[in-house]
N, C-alpha and C positions, 0 to 999 in steps of 0.2 A: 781511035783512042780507047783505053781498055778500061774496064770500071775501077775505078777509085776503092771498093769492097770486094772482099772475098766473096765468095760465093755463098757461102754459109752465112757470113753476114749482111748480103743484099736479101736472103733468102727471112734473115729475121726481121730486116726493113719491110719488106715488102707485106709480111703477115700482121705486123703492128700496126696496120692501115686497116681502120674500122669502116665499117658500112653503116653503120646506124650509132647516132647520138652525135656526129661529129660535128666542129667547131661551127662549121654554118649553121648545122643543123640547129644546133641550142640557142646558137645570135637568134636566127628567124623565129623560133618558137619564141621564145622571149621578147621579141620584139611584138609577134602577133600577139600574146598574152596583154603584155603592157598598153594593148588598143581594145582590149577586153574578146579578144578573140578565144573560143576554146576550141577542143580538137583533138582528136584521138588521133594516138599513135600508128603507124604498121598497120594499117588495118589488112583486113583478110581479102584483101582484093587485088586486081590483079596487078603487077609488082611491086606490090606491100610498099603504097606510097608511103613518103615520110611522115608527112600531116595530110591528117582525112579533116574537113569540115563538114562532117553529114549538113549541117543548118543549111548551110551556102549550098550542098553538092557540089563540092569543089575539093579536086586533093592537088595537093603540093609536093613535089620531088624537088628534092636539091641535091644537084649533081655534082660532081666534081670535074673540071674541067677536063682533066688528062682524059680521065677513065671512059669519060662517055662524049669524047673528039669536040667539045667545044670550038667555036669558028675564032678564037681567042689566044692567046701569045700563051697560054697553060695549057690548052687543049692540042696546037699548033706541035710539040717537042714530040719529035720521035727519035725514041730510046737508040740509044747506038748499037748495043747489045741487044742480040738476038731480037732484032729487027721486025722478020715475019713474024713468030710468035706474038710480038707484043700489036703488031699492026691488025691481025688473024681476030686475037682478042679483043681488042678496041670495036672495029667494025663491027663483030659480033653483039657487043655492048649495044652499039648504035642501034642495028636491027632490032634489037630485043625491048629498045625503049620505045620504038616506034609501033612494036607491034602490043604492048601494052598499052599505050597512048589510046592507041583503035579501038581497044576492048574495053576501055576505061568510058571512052566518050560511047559507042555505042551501047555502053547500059546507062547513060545519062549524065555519067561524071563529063566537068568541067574542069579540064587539067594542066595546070602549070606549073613551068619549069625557073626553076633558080637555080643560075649558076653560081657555081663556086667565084668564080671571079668579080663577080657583082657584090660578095661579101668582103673582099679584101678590104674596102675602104671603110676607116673606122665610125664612120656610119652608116655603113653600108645597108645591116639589118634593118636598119630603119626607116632608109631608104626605102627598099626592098618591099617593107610590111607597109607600108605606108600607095606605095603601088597597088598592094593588094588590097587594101583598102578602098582603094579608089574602086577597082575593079570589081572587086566584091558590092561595092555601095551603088555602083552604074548600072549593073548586071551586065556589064560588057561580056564579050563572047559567048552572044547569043543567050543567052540565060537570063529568067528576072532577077532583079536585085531581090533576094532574102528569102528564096526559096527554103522552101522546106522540104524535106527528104524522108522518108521512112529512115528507122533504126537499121546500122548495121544484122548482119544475120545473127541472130542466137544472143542479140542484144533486145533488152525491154527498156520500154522509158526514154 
């Protein structure tokens, strides 16, 4: 089957797809907000998670399914068109999360992942933060509950 868009125009689809601020992104923040959670954006670490909680030492990625091969009916679709290319990419994706994950925990951080797919449901954020919550409040994986962390670098206070 051939794509449904020109090529010029799968080409403007494809660039209109953001990495940072997108639709999960804002649910969870929002949702973490609204439990009195705060949390700096991108930090300077290593794959500039989406939410840092220095308080907790805990960062937060939320993924989208396609892009980084969720085990999930989103993550699952492989592109008809140009096939290896998009399969080449993905797998790459994969490695590169796993090898930040490594680098992230061996300086201390505590790192979880939210899928894009877990935000489909219209409470889904909620859901989600609410998880994290719990986790954060148990000190589940391996960590005390309410640690404290040193400031980001080149940050005071």
């Amino acid at each position: 089957m051939t794509d449904v868009h020109s090529p010029g125009q799968r080409s403007r689809n494809m660039a209109a797809i953001r990495s940072t601020n997108t639709k999960p992104e804002l649910q969870l923040r929002s949702a973490l907000f609204l439990l009195g959670y705060r949390y700096r954006l991108h930090g300077d670490l290593p794959g500039r998670p989406d939410i840092v909680l220095p308080r907790y030492g805990t960062v937060i990625f939320v993924h989208g399914c396609f892009w980084h091969m969720h085990n999930c009916r989103y993550g699952r679709v492989a592109p008809r068109t140009r096939s290896h290319f998009w399969s080449v990419k993905r797998e790459a994706n994969k490695a590169r999360d796993a090898r930040q994950r490594r680098a992230l925990r061996r300086s201390g951080w505590r790192v979880l992942t939210v899928w894009e797919c877990k935000m489909r449901d219209p409470n889904g954020a909620a859901l989600v933060a609410a998880q994290i919550d719990r986790a954060l409040r148990s000190g589940s994986a391996g960590t005390t509950p309410l640690r404290r962390r040193q400031p980001l670098a080149g940050r005071t206070g």
